[in-house]
N, C-alpha and C positions, 0 to 999 in steps of 0.2 A: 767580406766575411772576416771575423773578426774571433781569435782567438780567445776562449772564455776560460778561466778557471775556475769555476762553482757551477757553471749550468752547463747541461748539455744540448747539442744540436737538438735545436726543434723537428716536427714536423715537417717533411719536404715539401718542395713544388709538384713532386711527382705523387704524391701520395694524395696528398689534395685533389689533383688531377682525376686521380684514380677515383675518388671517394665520389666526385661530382657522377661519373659515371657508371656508378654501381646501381644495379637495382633499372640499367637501360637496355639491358638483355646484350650489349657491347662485349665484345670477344676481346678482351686487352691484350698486347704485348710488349711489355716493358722492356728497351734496349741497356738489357744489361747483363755481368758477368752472371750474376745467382742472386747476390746481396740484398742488391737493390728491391728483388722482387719479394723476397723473404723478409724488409722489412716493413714491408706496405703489407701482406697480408698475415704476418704473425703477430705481429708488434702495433700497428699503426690504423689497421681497419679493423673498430669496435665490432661490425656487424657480419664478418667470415666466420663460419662460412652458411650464413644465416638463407643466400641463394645466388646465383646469376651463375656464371659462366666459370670455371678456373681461369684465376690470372697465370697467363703465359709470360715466360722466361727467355728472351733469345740467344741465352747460354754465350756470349760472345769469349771468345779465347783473345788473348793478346794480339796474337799474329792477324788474326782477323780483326781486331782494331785498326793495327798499324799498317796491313795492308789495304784495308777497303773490306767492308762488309755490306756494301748499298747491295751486293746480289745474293748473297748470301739472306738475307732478311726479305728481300723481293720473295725467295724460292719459298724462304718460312711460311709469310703472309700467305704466298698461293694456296699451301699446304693445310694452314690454316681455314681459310675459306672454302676447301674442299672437303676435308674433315668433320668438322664442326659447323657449317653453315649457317655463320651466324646472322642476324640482321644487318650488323654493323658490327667494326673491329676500329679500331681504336689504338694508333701506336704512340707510346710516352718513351720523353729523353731520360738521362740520366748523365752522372757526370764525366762516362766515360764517353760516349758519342760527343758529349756538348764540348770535352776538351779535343777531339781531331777535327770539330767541324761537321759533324755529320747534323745534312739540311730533311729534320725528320717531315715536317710539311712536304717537303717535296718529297719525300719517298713514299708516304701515303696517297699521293696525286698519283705518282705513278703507277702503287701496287694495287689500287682502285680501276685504274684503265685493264690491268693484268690480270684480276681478278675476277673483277665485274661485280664486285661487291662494294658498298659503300667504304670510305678508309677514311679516319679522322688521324689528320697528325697533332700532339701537341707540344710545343717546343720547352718541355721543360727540361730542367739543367741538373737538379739536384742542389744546387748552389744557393737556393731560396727558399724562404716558410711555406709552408701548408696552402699560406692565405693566395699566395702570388697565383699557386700551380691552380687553385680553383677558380680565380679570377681570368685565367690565359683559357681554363677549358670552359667560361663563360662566353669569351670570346667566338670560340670556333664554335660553340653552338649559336649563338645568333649568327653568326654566317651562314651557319650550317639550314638552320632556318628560314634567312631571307632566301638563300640562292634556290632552294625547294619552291619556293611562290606560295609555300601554304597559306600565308594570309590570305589571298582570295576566297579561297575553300574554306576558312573559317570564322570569316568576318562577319558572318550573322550569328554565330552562335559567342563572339567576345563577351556582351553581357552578364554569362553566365563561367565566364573563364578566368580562374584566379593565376598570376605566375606568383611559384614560390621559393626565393632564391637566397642563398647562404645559409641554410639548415644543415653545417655540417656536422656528422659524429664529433668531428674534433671539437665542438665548443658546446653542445648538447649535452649535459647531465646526462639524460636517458635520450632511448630513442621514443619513447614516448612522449615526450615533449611536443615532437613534430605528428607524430601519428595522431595525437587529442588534435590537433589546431588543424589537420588536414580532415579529420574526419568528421569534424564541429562545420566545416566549408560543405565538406560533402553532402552532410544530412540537409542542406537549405539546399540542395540542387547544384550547388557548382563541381565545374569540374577544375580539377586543380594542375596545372601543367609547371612541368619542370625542365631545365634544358635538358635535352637528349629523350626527355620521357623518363628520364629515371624516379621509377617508387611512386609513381603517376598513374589515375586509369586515363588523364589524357597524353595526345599527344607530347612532342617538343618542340612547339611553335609557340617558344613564349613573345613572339611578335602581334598576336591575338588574343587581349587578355583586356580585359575591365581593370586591370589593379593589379600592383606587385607588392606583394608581402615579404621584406626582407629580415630574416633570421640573425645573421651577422655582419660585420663591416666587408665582407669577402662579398657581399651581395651586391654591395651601396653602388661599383662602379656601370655593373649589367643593369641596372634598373633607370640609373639618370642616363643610362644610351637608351631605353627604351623609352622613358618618359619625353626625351627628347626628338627621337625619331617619330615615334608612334601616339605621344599625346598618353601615354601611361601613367597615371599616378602612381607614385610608392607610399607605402605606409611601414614601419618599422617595427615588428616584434618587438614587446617588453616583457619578458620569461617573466619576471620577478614582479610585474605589476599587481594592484591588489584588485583591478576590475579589466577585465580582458574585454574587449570588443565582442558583442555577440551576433550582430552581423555584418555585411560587405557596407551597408551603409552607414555603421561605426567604424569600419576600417577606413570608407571612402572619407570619412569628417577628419581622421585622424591623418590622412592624406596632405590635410591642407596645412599640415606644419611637422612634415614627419619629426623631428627630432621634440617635441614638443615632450614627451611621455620620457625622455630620458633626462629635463634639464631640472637642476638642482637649483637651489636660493642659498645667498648669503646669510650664515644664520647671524643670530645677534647675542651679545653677550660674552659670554668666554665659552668660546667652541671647543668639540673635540677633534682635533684632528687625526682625520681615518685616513690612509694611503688602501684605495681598491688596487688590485692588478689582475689583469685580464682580458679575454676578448674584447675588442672597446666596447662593441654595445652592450654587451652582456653586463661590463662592471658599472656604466653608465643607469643600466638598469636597478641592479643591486642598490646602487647609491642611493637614488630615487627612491627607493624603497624605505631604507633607511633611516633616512634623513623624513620622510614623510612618517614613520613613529618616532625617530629621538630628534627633534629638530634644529637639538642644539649641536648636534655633527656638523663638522666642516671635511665635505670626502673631497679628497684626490684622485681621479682617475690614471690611470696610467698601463702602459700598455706594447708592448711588443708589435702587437697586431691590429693596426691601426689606417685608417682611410685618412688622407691629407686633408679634404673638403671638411668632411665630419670633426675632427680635431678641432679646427678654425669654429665648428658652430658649437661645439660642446666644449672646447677648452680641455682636451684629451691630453694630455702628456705622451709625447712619443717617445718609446724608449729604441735605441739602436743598438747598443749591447750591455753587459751586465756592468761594463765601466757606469753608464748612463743613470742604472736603476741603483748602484752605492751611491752616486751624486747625490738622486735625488733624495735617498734617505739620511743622507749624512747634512744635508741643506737645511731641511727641515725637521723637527720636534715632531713624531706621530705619535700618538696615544695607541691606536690603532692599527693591525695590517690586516688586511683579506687577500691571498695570492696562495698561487701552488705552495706545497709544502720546501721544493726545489728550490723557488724563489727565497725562502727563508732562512734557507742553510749559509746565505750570504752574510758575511760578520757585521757588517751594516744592519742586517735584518734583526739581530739578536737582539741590538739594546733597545727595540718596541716594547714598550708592556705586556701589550696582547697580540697575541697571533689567532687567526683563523687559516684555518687547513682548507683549503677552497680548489682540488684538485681539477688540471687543464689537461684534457688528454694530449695537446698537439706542445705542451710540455712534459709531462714527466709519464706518456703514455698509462697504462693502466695500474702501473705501482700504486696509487691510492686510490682508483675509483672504486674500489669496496671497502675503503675505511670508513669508521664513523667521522663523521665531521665534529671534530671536537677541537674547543679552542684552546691554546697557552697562552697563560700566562707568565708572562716573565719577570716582571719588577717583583719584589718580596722587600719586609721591611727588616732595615739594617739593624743591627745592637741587641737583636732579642728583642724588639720592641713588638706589639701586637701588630701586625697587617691590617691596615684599612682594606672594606671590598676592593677596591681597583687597586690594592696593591698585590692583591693574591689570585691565587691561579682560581678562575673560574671554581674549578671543583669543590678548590679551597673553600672559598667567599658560602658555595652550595652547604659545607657542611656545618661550614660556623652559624648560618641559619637555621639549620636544624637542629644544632646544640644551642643556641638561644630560644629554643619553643617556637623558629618560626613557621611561616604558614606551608602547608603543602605548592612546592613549584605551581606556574600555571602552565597550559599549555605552549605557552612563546619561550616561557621558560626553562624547559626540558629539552633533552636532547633528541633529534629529528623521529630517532625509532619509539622513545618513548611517548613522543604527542599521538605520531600517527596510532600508534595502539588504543590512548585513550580516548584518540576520536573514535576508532571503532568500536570502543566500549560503552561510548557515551549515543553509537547511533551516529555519527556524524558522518557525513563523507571524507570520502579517502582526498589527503594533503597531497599536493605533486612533489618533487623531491626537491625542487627548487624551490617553492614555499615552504617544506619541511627548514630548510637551509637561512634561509631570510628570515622567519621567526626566531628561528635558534640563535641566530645572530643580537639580534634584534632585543631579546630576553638576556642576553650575555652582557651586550655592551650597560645597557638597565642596570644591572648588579653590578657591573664591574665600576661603573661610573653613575650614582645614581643622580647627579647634577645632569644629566642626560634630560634626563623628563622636566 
C-alpha cells in the first residue's frame, strides 16, 4: 500500500466481503475496534439498511488485542448464535486482527463446532480494495458449497439455474440494474443463484448452474473455477450495451467469446483520444459503446480494479497507484477523460479538455452519486479569441447554438434528467441510468468535437 496524495483509500477488503453477503440472511461480525464496522455500513453499504440482519461490532479494546481475544470472540459468536439464531454467521478481518496474527478461518471452524451453527470465516485484512475481499468471500462460498454435496440434490434442475456473480453495489449505478437483469431471468422460469444465496430465491450452490453471468472483474476469477471444475460457461454483462441478451440462449451464444461484447477497433484517421477509468469491465463497456456512435474515438481503458487474465484479452491498463494514473496522463495527449470526479482533482487531470463526472462508489463513496452527470470542459480560447465547439465548456458550445438560431438538443443531446423526461413526454419507455449516461456522453463528445461523426 502506497501513500497517495489526491485520492483516498478505496473501498476495503472487508467491505466487499460484507457486501457479497448481504441480502444471505448471514449474521456478520466484524473483528473490530468500532471503525471498521461504522465504515462498512454508514459510509460504504449503498443498500443499509434496506434489510438482513444488523452487522455486529466485536468492540475489541487494545489489551484484548495484545493479549489474545480467540475466547473472548468464541463467547461473543456463542451469544450471538443464541440470541439471534441466525441461519449462518459470518466472521470478517480487519486490520487490527490481521496485524497480531489472528487465524479468523480457524476460529470460525472452531466457534461452528461450539455453536452448532454454521460459521464462515473470511480472512480479510483491511489492507486491500473492495474487489479482493469479494473475490476471497467467492472463495469460501464455493467451498462452502462443494463440502455441502448440493450438487447431487440439484443436478437435475441446472438447466434452469443461472449463477450470478460480481453484481456489486460498489460498481452498480443503481441497484436496479441488477434487479431488471435478475428479474428478465426470472420471468422465462430460471432460478437465479448467488454465492451464500444472497438477493436470491435460489439457493448457494452456484456449483449447479446452466451459466454464469458475471457483472464485474470481481466475478471473472469464481466463474473460470466453475467453468473449469463443473463445465460452466460464463458470459459477461455489458451495462452499457445497446442490445442486451433476451434469453439464456443469447447469453449461452455470447458464452462462446465472453469478452467479445467489451472489445473495441482501431479506428482510422485522426482519432479522439478518450482515457475511460473505472471498473474494468464496466469502462470496457462504456468504450464499446462509445466508439460504436463516434467511431472515430480512440478509448483507453484503465483501471484500479482490474483481473490479470482479462487485461492481457482486452488490453486494460492496470493502474497500482495514483503515481501510475499521472504517468499515464502525462504520457499521453487525451482529448477526453470519463472517471470519478476524485480521479480528476489530480493536476495531470486538469490539462484534458473535457472531463466527464462518472461517479465509482468503491472510490469517492456517495459524495457524487446524486449529482447530475455533467461534463467540463476545460480548454477555452486564448486572446479573446472566439472558442471553437471543442474548445468550450460543453454548456458553453450548448448556448452558442442557441444564440445562432440552432436546432432544439436531441435527445442523446441533453442532459440525462432532461431526455428521460422527454421520453416520457413523447410516450417512450423509461432510459436506465446507465443509458441515460452513455447517450449524454455520446451527444457531448458530438458537439465538443464534431470531426467525431
Amino acid at each position: 500500500m502506497k501513500l497517495s496524495q489526491f485520492l483516498p483509500p478505496f473501498a476495503s477488503d472487508y467491505s466487499g466481503a460484507a457486501s457479497v453477503l448481504f441480502g444471505s440472511g448471514a449474521q456478520l461480525l466484524i473483528v473490530d475496534p468500532g471503525c471498521c464496522t461504522y465504515s462498512y455500513v454508514d459510509v460504504e453499504e449503498s443498500r443499509w439498511p434496506q434489510g438482513g440482519l444488523a452487522v455486529l461490532s466485536a468492540q475489541l479494546r487494545t489489551d484484548d488485542t495484545v493479549l489474545g481475544a480467540d475466547e473472548l470472540l468464541l463467547e461473543q459468536l456463542s451469544q450471538i448464535a443464541e440470541k439471534t439464531q441466525p441461519p449462518k454467521i459470518a466472521v470478517l478481518g480487519t486490520p487490527v486482527p490481521a496485524l497480531v496474527g489472528m487465524d479468523i478461518e480457524g476460529l470460525a471452524l472452531e466457534a461452528q463446532e461450539r455453536c452448532g451453527v454454521p460459521v464462515v470465516g473470511i480472512d480479510t485484512n483491511g489492507f486491500e480494495t473492495y474487489d479482493k475481499g469479494i473475490k476471497r468471500a467467492y472463495k469460501v462460498a464455493l467451498r462452502v458449497a462443494e463440502n455441502q454435496n448440493q450438487r447431487g440434490d440439484a443436478q437435475n434442475d441446472s438447466r434452469n439455474r443461472v449463477a450470478l456473480l460480481g453484481f456489486s453495489p460498489f460498481d452498480l449505478e443503481s441497484q436496479s440494474e441488477y434487479d431488471k437483469l435478475k428479474a428478465s431471468l426470472e420471468g422465462q422460469g430460471i432460478t437465479c443463484v448467488a454465492p451464500f444465496g444472497a438477493g436470491c430465491s435460489g439457493d448457494g450452490d452456484i456449483t449447479c448452474a446452466q451459466l454464469s453471468i458475471v457483472g464485474s472483474q470481481a466475478g471473472l476469477e469464481c466463474a473460470r473455477k466453475l467453468q473449469a471444475r463443473y463445465g460452466i460457461p460464463f458470459a459477461i454483462w455489458s451495462p452499457y450495451g445497446q442490445h442486451d441478451p433476451q434469453t439464456v440462449d443469447d447469453w449461452l451464444a455470447l458464452a462462446q467469446d465472453p469478452y467479445q461484447a467489451l472489445d473495441v477497433q482501431e479506428p482510422e484517421g485522426q482519432p479522439i483520444q478518450i482515457l475511460v477509468i473505472g471498473e474494468q469491465l464496466r469502462a470496457h463497456s462504456l468504450a464499446r459503446r462509445l466508439q460504436g456512435e463516434c467511431p472515430c474515438i480512440r478509448p483507453t481503458m484503465a483501471s484500479f480494479f482490474a483481473d490479470a487474465l482479462a487485461s492481457r484479452r482486452l488490453g486494460t491498463v492496470c493502474l497500482e497507484d495514483e503515481d501510475a494514473l499521472a504517468a499515464l496522463l502525462v504520457s499521453r495527449h487525451f482529448d477526453a477523460i470519463i472517471a470519478d470526479p476524485l480521479f480528476l482533482r489530480l493536476p495531470e487531470a486538469k490539462g484534458v479538455p473535457v472531463a466527464f463526472s462518472w461517479p465509482h462508489r468503491a472510490v469517492s463513496g456517495s459524495l457524487y452519486i446524486d449529482e447530475e452527470l455533467a461534463p467540463e470542459g476545460k480548454a477555452h480560447a486564448d486572446g479573446g479569441e472566439e472558442a471553437s465547439p471543442q474548445q468550450m465548456r460543453p454548456d458553453e458550445a450548448e448556448d452558442a447554438a442557441h444564440a445562432d438560431g440552432g436546432e432544439e438538443a436531441s435527445p442523446q443531446q441533453m442532459r440525462p434528467d432532461e431526455a428521460e423526461d422527454a421520453a416520457h413526454a413523447a410516450g417512450g419507455e423509461e432510459v436506465s441510468p446507465q443509458q441515460d449516461f452513455a447517450s449524454y456522453v455520446v451527444g457531448e463528445l458530438k458537439r465538443c468535437f464534431p470531426f467525431s461523426t
